[in-house]
VMD Tcl script that draws the C-alpha trace (Angstrom):
set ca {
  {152.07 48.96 -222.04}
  {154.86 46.09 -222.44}
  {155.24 45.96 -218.79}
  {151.49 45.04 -218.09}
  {151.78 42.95 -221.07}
  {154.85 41.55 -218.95}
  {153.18 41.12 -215.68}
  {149.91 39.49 -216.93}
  {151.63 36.41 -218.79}
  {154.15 36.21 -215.72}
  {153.88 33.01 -213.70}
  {153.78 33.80 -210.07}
  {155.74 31.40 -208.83}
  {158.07 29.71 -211.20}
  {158.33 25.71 -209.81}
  {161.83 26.12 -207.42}
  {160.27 29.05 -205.80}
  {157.36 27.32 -204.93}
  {159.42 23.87 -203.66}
  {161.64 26.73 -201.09}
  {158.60 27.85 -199.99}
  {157.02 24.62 -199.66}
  {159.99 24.01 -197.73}
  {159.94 26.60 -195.58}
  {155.97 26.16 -193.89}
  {157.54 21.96 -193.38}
  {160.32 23.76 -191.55}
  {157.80 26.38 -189.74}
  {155.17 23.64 -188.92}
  {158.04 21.22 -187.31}
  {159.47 23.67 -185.45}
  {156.08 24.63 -183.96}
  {154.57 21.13 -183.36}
  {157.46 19.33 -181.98}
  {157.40 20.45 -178.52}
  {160.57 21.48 -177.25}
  {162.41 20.02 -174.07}
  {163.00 21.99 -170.63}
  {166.67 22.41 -169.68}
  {167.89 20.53 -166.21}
  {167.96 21.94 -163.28}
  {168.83 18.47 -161.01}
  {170.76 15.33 -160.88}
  {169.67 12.04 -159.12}
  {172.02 9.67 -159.18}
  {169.72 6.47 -157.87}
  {172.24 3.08 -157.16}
  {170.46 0.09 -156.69}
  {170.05 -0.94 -152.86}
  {170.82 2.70 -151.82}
  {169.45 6.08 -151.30}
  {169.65 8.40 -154.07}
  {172.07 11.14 -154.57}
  {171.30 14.46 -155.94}
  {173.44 17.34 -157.18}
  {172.54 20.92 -158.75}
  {173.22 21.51 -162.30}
  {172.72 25.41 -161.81}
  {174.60 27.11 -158.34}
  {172.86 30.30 -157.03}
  {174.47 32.95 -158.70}
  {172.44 31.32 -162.35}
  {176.41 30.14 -162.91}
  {176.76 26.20 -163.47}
  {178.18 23.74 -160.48}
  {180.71 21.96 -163.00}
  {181.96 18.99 -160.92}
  {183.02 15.20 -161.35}
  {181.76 12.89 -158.88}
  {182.46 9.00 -159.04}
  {180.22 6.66 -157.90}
  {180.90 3.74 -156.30}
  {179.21 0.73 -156.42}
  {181.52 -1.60 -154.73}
  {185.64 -1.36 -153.63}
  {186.27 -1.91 -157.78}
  {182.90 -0.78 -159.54}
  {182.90 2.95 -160.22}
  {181.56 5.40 -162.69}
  {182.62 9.18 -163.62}
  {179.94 10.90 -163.26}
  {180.59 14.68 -164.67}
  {178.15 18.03 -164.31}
  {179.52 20.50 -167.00}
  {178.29 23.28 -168.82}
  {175.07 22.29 -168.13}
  {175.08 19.03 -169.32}
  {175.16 15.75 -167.64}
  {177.36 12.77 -168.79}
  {179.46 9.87 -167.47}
  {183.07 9.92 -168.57}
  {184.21 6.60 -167.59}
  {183.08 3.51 -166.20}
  {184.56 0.11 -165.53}
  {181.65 -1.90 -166.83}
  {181.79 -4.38 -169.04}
  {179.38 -2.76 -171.70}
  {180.52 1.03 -171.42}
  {176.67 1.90 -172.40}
  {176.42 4.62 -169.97}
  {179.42 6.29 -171.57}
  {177.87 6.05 -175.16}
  {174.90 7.28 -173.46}
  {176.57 11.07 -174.37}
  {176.15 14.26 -172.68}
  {172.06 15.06 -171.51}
  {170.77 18.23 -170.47}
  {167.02 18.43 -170.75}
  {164.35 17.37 -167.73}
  {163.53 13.58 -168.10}
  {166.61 12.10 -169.22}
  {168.26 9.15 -167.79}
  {171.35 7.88 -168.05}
  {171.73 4.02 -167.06}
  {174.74 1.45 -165.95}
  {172.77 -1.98 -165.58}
  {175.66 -3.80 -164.76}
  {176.07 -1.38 -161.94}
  {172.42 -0.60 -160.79}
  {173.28 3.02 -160.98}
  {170.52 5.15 -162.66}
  {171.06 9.40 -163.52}
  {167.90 11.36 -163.87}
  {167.72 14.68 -164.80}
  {164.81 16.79 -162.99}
  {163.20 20.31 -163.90}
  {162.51 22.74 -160.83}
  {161.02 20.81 -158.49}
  {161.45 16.79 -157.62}
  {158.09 15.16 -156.78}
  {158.13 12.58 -153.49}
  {156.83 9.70 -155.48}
  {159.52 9.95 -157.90}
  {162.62 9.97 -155.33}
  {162.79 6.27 -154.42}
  {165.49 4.93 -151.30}
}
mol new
graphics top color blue
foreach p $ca { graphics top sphere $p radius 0.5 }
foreach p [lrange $ca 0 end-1] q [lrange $ca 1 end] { graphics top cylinder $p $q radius 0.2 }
display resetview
C-alpha cells in the first residue's frame, strides 16, 4: 500500500525536468520552422563589364570539382577564387578591404560572395540557372 501511497503524493514532474523538456519542444519547434538551405550545385562568377563565368561544384560521377581559379580584373587586380569540398570561398585577393576573403567558405543556393573594389560578384545556384538571372 506504501507504494500507491508513494505514487499519489509524487509530483510528476519535479521543476528541472520540466525546464529540459521545455527545452527540448524550443529545440524541436526551431529545428522545424527554420527552413533549411539547399546545398550548391553552381558557381557564377559575374565581373563587372564582362560576361559571367560559371563552374560546377559537383562533377558527374556525384564527386566534387575541387579547383582554384583566379580572376582577373585587370594586369594587377586578381582574386583566388577556390571550389572545395563543396564549398565556395575566395582565398586571396589584392583588394584593399579583403571583404571577400572574410566573406568565409559558402555552400548553400543563394549565396554571394562580393569584391566591390573589383566588380567581381560569386553566386551560388541550385539545379538549374534561370535566363533572367545570368546577366553579360
Amino acid at each position: 500500500m506504501n507504494k500507491v501511497k508513494d505514487i499519489k503524493t509524487s509530483k510528476l514532474f519535479k521543476p528541472l525536468d520540466l525546464v529540459i523538456y521545455l527545452f527540448l519542444v524550443v529545440l524541436f519547434l526551431i529545428f522545424i520552422l527554420v527552413p533549411h538551405k539547399n546545398a550548391a550545385k553552381k558557381v557564377e562568377v559575374k565581373i563587372a563589364g564582362q560576361e559571367s563565368i560559371f563552374f560546377d561544384i559537383y562533377n558527374e560521377d556525384g564527386g566534387y570539382n575541387n579547383l582554384t581559379y583566379t580572376i582577373k580584373t585587370t594586369d594587377t587586380h586578381y582574386n583566388v577564387l577556390v571550389i572545395e569540398d563543396g564549398y565556395v570561398f575566395v582565398k586571396e585577393a589584392n583588394c584593399s578591404n579583403q571583404i571577400c576573403v572574410k566573406m568565409g567558405k559558402k555552400n548553400y543556393e543563394g549565396a554571394r560572395i562580393t569584391c566591390e573594389p573589383f566588380g567581381v560578384t560569386i553566386i551560388l545556384h541550385g539545379d538549374k540557372i534561370n535566363d533572367d538571372i545570368v546577366t553579360k
